[in-house]
N, C-alpha and C positions, 0 to 999 in steps of 0.2 A: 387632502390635496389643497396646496395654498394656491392663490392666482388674485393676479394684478394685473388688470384691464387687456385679459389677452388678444382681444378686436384691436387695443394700436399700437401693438407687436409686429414689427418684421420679421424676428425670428422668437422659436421656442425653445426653449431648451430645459429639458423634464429631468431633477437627477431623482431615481431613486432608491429613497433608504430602505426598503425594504431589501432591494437586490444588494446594498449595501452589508445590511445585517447578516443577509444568508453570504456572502463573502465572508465574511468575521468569520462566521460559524464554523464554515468550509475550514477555514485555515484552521482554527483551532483547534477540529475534529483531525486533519492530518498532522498536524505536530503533536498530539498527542498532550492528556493530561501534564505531564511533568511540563512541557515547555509555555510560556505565556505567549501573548501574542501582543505585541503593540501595536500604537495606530500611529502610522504616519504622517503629521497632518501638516507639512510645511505646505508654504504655498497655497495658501488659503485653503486647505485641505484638496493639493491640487485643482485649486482653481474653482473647485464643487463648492464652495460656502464652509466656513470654519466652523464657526455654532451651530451649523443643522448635522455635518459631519459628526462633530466629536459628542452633540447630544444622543446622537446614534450609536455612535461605539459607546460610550458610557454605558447605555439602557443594555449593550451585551456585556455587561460587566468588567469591559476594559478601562482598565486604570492606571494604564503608562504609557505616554504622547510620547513624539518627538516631535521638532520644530526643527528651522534652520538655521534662525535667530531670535536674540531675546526680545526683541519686538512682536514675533511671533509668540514668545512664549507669555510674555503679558497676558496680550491678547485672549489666548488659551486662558489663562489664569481667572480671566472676567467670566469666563463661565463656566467653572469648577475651581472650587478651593481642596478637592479630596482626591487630586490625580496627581499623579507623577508625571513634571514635564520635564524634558531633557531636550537643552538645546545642543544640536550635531555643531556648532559652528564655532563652540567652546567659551573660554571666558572671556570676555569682552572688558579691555582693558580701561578701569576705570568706574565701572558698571560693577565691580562684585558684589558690594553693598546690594547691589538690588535683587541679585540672586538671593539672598540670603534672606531681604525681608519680605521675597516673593515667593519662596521656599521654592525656586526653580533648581536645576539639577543640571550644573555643564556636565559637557563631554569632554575628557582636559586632552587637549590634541599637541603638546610638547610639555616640557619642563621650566617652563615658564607658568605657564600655566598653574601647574602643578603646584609652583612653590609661592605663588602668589593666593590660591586656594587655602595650602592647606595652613597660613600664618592666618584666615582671619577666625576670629577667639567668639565660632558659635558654636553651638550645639546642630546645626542645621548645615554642615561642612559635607552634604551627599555629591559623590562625584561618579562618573564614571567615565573611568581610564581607558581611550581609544589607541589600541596601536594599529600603526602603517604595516600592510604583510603585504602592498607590491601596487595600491594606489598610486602613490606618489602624490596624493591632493592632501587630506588631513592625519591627523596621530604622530603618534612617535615616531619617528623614523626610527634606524635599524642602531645609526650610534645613541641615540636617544633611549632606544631598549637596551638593549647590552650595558649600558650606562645604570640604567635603573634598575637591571636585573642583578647586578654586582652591589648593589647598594641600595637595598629595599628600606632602608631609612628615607630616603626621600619621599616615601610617600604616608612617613605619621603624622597623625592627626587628620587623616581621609578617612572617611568611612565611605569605602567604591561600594555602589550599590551593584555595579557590575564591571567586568572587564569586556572591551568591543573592538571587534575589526572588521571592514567592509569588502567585500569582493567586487570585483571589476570585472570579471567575465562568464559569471553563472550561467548569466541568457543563454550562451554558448553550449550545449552541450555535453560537446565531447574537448573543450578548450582543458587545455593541462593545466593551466594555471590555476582553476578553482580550488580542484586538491594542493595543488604545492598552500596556497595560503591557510586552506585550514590545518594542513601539516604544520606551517611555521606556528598559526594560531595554537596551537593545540601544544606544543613545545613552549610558548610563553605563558600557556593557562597553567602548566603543571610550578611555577612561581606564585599561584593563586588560587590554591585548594580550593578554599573558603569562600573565596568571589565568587556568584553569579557571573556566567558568560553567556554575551549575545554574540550571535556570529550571523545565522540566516536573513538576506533580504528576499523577497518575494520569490525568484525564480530557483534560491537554495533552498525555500522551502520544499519542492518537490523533486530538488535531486540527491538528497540522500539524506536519510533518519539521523546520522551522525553530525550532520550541522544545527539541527536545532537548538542542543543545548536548552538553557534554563530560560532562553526572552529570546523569538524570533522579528522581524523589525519589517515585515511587509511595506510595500509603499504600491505600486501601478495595479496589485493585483485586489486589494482592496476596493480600487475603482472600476475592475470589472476589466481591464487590461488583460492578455496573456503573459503570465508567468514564464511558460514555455511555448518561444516561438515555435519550436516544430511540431509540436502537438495541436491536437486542439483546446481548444481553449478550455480550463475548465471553470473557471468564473461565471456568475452574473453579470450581464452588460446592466451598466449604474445610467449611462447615460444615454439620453433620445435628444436631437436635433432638429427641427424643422425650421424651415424660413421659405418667405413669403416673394410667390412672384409678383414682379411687378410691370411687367412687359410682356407679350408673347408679342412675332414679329415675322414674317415671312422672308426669309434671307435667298436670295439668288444665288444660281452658279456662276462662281469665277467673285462672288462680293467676298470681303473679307470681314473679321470678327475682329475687335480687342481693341487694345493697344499694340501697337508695334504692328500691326497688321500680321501676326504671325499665322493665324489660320485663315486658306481662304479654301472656300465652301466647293465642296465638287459637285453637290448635287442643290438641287433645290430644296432648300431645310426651316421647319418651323424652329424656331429660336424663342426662348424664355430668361427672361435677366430675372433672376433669383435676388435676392437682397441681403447676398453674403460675402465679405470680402475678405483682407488677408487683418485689416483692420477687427473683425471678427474670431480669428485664427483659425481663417479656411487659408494655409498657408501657400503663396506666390506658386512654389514647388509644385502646386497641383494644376496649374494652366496647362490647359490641353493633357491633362494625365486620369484626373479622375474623376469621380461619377453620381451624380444622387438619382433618388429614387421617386417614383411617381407609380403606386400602386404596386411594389415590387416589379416594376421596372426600370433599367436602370436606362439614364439622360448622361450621355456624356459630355463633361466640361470643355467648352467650343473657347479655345484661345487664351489671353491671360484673365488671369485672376487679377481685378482690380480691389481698392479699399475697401470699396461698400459691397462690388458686387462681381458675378460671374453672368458668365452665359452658357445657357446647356441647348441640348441638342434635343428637342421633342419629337420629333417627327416618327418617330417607328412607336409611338407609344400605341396602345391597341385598345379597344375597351372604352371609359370614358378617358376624354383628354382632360387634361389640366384648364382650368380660368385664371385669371389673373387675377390674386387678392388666396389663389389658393397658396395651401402651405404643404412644401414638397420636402421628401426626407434626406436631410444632410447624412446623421449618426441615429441607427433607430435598431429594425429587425434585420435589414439587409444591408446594411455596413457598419462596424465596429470603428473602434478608435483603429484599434491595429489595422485595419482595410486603408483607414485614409489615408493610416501613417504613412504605408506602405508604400500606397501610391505618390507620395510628397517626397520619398526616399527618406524616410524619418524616424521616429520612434513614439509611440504612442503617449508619453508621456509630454513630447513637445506639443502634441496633440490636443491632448485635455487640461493642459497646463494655460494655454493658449486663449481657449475660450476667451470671447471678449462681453466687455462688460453693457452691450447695447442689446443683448436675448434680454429678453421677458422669462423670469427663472420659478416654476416652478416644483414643486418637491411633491414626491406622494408616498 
């Protein structure tokens, strides 16, 4: 366990690699020997620290990133020179030199791309070719493929490590659209025997064997996030929250709470200012919605969420009560990222992405 002066911490926040690893594991045991599994690591590896992330997947033997951009992928690059990093955000015009002498790996997202790729005169020219199956955000669109598919010259001199398409509505269940893309996916792989093809993100990993293919591309569920909302969860929670009150306060009936005076008190209520705001990425959204915990009981959030901090509601706690200077739970045993999300009307990934950089972080 690392730690940094946690006595003048207002908040904690614990990720860990351990539950991190047994996630790898997980996923790898379900996609089965033949499919790889990459790590996700844009966004400072969601926000959890890039170098203690990707040291962790490394040690399970993962050895192909993705990032979002080549700054990201730098980054990556400083600490590993034996992995495959592939920027999702494509070639960056002007910058290809630097792919090449940082042996980084675009994802070429049109024909431009493509044709600026595949003229530069290396030995180190690895791409891989993303097409659009109903995004509308990155890849080839549809006259883009049909264009390429007629005319497979346009892309010699590539050596595609893999061919890729991304789904938009996997979370979804029973959404139609997940099959129509790997339908169309699956019609443009049969132009690419010989490619490797990545199709699965976290939540196609567990709804059908036939997305896996050769490199599945996890992202939320590696942090312990739910895959599949309707289910339960089957991940390791990565991450623990605490933060530190700093007030308790005797509130009257008929006084009001917050900003904007939006909650006023019906009964006579102990009140606790926590030292967590939207500044933090306890997001606005959860004023007056959501809840932390003190002993697995849960405090609910009294009014708006301000920058640094919230107010909760203590008074029904039972047992011993909270002190000020104690440290009450945000994200731990009794809420998840997906609980806060939820409550924020959100997505867990805004969630942990969020985190702000004034926790005291340590790792175990």
């Amino acid at each position: 366990m690392t730690t940094d002066n946690m006595e003048t911490a207002s908040g904690i926040l614990t990720i860990d690699l351990e539950a991190l690893a047994k996630n790898y594991k997980l996923l790898k045991s379900t996609v089965g020997s033949s499919c790889g599994i990459a790590g996700i690591v844009k966004a400072n590896a969601y926000g959890l620290g890039l170098k203690e992330v990707a040291d962790t997947l490394i040690k399970q033997n993962c050895s192909k990133f993705f990032v979002a951009n080549l700054d990201e992928a730098l980054s990556l690059r400083k600490i590993s020179s034996d992995i495959d990093i592939h920027v999702l955000g494509g070639l960056f015009k002007g910058a290809e030199d630097i792919y090449i002498e940082h042996n980084i790996i675009p994802v070429l997202n049109c024909l431009d791309d493509i044709e600026r790729f595949k003229n530069i005169n290396s030995e180190r020219n690895n791409a891989v070719l993303h097409f659009d199956t109903g995004m509308n955000r990155l890849g080839l669109d549809s006259a883009e493929t049909d264009k390429l598919l007629n005319d497979m010259s346009l892309i010699n001199n590539l050596n595609l490590t893999y061919i890729m398409t991304h789904f938009a509505c996997a979370d979804e269940k029973d959404n139609p659209m997940t099959a129509q893309q790997a339908d169309e996916f699956k019609r443009i792989a049969q132009y690419f025997s010989n490619t490797p093809k990545s199709l699965a993100n976290s939540p196609a990993i567990f709804r059908n064997d036939d997305y896996h293919c050769d490199l599945a591309r996890p992202g939320i569920a590696l942090y312990g996030g739910n895959p599949t909302p309707e289910t339960e969860n089957p991940m390791h929670n990565v991450v623990d929250l605490k933060c530190r009150i700093l007030q308790i306060r005797e509130g009257k009936i008929g006084d009001t709470v917050g900003y904007g005076a939006t909650r006023t008190l019906k009964k006579n209520t102990q009140i606790a200012t926590v030292a967590i705001g939207y500044a933090d990425g306890f997001l606005r959204s959860n004023s007056d919605k959501a809840y932390v915990y003190w002993q697995d009981q849960r405090c609910p959030v009294l009014g708006r969420v301000s920058m640094d901090l919230i107010t909760v509601d203590i008074s029904d706690i039972t047992g011993q009560k909270p002190q000020i200077g104690d440290m009450i739970e945000i994200i731990g045993a009794n809420q998840t990222i997906d609980d806060l999300a939820n409550s924020a009307g959100t997505i867990s990934y805004e969630i942990i992405t969020s985190l702000g950089a004034r926790y005291k972080r340590q790792y175990i």
